[in-house]
N, C-alpha and C positions, 0 to 999 in steps of 0.2 A: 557353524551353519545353523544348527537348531537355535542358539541362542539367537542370531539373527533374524530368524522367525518369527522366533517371539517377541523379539523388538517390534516388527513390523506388525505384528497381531497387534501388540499394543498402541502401539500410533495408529493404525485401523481404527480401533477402537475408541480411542480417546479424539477421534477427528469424526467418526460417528456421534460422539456422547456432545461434541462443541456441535455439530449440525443441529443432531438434536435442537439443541440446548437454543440454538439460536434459530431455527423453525419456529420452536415454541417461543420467545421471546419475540419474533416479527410476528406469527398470529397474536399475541398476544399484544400488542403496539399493532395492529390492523383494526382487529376488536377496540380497543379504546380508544382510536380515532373514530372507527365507524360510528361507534355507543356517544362520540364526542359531536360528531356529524349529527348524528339523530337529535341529539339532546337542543343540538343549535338550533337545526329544522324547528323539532316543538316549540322554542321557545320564542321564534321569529314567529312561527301560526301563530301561539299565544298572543306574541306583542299586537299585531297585526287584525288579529281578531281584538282586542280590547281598544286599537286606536279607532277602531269606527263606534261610530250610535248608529241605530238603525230607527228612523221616524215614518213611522204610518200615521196615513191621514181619512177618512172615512168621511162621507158625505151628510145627506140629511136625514138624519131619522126622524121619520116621521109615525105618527100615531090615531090612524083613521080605526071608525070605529067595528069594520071584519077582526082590527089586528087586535084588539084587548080583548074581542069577543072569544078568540080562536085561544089566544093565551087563558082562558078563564077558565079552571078545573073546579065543576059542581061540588065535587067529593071531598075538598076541603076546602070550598070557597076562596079559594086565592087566585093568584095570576104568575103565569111562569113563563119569562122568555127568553130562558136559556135555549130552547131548540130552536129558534131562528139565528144561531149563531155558529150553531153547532162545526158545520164546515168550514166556517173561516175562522173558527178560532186560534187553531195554528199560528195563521198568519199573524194574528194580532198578539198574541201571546210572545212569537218570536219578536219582537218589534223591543226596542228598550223605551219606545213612548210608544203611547198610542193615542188618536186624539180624533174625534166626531164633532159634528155640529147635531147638535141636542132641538129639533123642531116641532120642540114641543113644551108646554111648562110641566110642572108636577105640583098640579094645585088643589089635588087629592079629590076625593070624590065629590060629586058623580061625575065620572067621564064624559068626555066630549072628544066630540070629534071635528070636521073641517066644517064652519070656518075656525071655532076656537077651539082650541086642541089642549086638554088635558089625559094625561095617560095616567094608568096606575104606577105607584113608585118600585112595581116590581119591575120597569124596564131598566130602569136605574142600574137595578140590582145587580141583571143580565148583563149591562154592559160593564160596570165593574168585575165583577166576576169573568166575562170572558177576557179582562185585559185592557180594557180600555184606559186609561191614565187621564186625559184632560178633555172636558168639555166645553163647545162652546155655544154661549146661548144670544149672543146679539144676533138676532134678527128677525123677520118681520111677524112672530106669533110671538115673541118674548110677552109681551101683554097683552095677551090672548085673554087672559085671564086678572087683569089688571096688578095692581100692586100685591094683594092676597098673593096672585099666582105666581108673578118674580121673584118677591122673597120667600113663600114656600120652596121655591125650586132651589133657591138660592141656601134653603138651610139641608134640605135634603142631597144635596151637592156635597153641603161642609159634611152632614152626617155619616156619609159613606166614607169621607178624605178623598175624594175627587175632585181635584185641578179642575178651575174655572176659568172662562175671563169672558167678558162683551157686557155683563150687566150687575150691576150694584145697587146694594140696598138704600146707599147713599155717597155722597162726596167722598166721605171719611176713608170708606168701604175702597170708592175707587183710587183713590190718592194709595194707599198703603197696597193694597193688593192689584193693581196695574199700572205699567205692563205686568203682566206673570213671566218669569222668568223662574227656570225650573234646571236642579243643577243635574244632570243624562253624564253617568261614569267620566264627571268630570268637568263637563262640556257645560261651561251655559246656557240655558236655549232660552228665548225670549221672545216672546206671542204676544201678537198685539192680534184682537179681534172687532170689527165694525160692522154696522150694516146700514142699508140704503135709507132703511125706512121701518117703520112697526105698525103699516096698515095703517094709516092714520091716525091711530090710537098715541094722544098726547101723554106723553112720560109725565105717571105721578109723581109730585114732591112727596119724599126727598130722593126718589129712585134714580138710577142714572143709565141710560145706554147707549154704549158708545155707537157713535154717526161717524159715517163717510165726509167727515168737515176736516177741509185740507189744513187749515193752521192747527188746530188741533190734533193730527196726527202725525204731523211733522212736532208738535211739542212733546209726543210723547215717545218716538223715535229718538229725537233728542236724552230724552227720560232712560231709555235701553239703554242708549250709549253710554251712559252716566253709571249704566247698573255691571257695566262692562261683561253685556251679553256676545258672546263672540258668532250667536247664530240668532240671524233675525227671523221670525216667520210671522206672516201677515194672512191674516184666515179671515175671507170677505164674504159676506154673504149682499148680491150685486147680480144683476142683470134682466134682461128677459127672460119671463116662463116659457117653457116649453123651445124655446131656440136654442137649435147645436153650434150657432156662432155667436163669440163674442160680440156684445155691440159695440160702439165708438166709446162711449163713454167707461166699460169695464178696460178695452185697453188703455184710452187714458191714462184713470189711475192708476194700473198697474204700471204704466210707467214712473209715475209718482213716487209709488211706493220704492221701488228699485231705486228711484235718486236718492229717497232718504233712506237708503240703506236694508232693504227688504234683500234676504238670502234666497226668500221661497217665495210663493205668492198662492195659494191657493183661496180657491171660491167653489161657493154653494148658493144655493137660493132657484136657479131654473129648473129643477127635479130629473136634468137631462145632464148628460156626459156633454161640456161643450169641450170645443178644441183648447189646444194648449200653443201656449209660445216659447220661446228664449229670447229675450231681452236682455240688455247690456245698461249695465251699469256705467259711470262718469269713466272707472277705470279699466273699460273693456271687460270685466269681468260677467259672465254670462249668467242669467236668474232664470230659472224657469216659471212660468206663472201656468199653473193650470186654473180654468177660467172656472167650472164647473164638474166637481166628481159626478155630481146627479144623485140620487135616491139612494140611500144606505138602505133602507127598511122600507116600505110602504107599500099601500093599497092602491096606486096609482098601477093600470094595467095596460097605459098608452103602450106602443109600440116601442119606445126611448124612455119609459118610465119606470118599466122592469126590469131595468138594469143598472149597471155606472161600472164606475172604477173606487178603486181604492190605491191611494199613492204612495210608496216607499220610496224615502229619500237614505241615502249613504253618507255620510257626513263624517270626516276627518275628527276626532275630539279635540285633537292637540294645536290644529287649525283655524277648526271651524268653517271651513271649507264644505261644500257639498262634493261630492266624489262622482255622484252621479243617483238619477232619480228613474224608477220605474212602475209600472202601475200595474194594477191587478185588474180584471175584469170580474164580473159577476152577472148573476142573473138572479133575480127573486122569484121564488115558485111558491104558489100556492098552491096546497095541496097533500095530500098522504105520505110520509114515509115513515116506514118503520110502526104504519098502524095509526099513526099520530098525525092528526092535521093541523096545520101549522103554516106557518109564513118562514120560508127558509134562504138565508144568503148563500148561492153555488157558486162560488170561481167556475168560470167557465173553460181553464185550461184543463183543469184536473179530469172534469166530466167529460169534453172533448177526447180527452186518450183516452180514458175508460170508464165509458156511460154506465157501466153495472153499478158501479157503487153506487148509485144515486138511484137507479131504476124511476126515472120518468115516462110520465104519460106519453107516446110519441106527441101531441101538439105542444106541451113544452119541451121536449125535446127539440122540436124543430123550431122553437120558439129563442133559446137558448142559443143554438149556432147562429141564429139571424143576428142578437143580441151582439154574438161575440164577436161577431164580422162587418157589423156598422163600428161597434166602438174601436177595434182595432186600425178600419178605414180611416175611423177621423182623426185617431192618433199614430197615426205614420212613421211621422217623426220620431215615436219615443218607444220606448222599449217595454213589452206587455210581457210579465216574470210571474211565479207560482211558486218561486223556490227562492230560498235567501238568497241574493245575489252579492251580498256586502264581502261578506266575511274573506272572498276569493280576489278581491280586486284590490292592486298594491299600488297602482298610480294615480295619483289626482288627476281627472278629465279638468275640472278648472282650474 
């Protein structure tokens, strides 16, 4: 009987010591599944986050003569305009391009302001520094300052390593260095830049800036295709001043462009946020054209002139595909923060949830919401973001 016991004690036991054993073996294979699960997850976010570029596009900067005055510190005789950036810089930092229209030359001193606009080259600086990657200079103050001021701008450009395109010192210049195509984790991108006009002011020999002339921008679209850019963007500087609609002729070409193979289509030149469209392509494929960002920067205190948008595109790298495009709103204030006056770019969502951080006067403050709520109106149709939206979204919309 006792020996039976103890039998039974011991198969107890050793049916205890395999439970054990095999408890800890199934956490133990739950754990390295889970740990295997995780590892997948990260590595899908990773992939996912690296298959996109994220492209921001930024309007006209402009350079009237309050903004170089207010940038101008006595105390060491220089000019600093990193604090008109200060808020949006984020946005453009996060961006793997970033790209403006430059309306202005850099044809060093003495400054000037509207009609012919030279800035000090410390805007340059600011813009480099907060993030900007490519600028573009076709359009209609490009010789503002004649050939002196194209090619000055044009060395102070290369001086920093800041990405150009719309105007060249010569043939040579544009033959070899347009289209710009610029290689974004992978992805070729390829910027063709034009404009309507240069103020009547006739292109010196041997300078060169690219025109809204339809054989010639179909030869250079051609030229992309050649350089097997898989993302086209077409950055127009076109339209009327101060109008929030497109005219006949900027949709026109924008349908032009999209035949010869335009991905994007944005434009500048009316200092106003105009509307935007979706246009189709030969193979039903959908292009968004924004007509007009309006005023990156400036002295301009119209009612539509103190504001714009800034536009972020999603772009597939592996593709080339746009995934989907969103825009930023802003408002320019002039005036105190932080002690310091200045000309400063405000996204207008961030300040909308919470106006402390910024502490505005109330008449910009109520100047601001008007800002935010005309541009949101006219852009309806499109999606107005504050926050990276790229990295979250796993389906192609086109």
């Amino acid at each position: 009987m006792r020996v039976k016991k103890t039998t039974n004690r011991l198969i107890g036991i050793c049916l205890t010591g395999v439970m054990i054993l095999w408890m800890t073996l199934f956490a133990t294979l739950v754990q390295h599944q889970w740990q295997q699960r995780e590892w997948e997850r990260q590595a899908e976010e990773a992939w996912l986050a690296d298959s996109i570029v994220t492209l921001l596009f930024a309007g006209d900067v402009m350079g009237h003569e309050p903004q170089w005055k207010a940038a101008y510190d006595p105390a060491t005789d220089s000019y600093d305009y990193h604090d008109c950036f200060r808020f949006v810089q984020p946005y453009i930092e996060q961006a793997d391009l970033a790209c403006a229209n430059l309306e202005v030359t850099l044809a060093g001193p003495p400054y000037t302001s509207y009609p012919c606009f030279s800035s000090p080259d410390a805007l340059l600086f600011a813009l480099k520094d907060v993030g900007f990657d490519v600028l573009f200079t076709a359009n209609n103050h490009v010789l503002d300052h004649g050939r002196q001021g194209l090619e000055r701008t044009l060395l102070m450009l290369d001086s920093v390593g800041m990405a150009h395109a719309g105007s060249y010192a010569d043939s040579l210049d544009r033959v070899t260095g347009y289209p710009l195509v610029l290689d974004v984790k992978g992805l070729r991108v390829g910027f063709l830049n034009m404009t309507y006009g240069t103020n009547g002011i006739r292109v010196p020999k041997p300078n060169c800036v690219n025109k809204m002339d339809r054989p010639q921008v179909a030869a250079d679209f051609k030229k992309l295709q050649s350089q097997d850019a898989m993302l086209k963007v077409a950055f127009v500087h076109w339209g009327d001043e101060y109008q929030l609609e497109a005219n006949r002729y900027q949709r026109s070409f924008a349908g032009f462009l999209v035949d010869q193979g335009a991905d994007l289509v944005i434009g500048g030149h009316p200092h106003v946020t105009q509307n935007a469209d979706t246009l189709f392509n030969s193979d039903g494929k959908p292009v968004v054209a924004y007509y007009s960002l309006g005023n990156f920067i400036s002295n301009q205190r119209g009612t539509n002139t103190k504001g714009g948008i800034m536009v972020q595109a999603a772009v597939n790298r592996f593709t080339g595909h746009v995934i989907e495009t969103g825009y930023i709103p802003y408002y320019v204030f002039k005036g105190v923060i932080d002690g310091k006056y200045q000309y400063y770019v405000i996204p207008t969502i961030p300040y909308i949830n919470n106006r402390y951080d910024f502490r505005l006067p109330a008449y910009d403050s109520i100047s601001l919401v008007k800002v935010h709520q005309a541009l949101t109106e006219r852009l309806s149709d499109f999606i107005p973001i504050f926050a990276d939206f790229s990295k979250s979204r796993t389906n192609e919309l086109y």
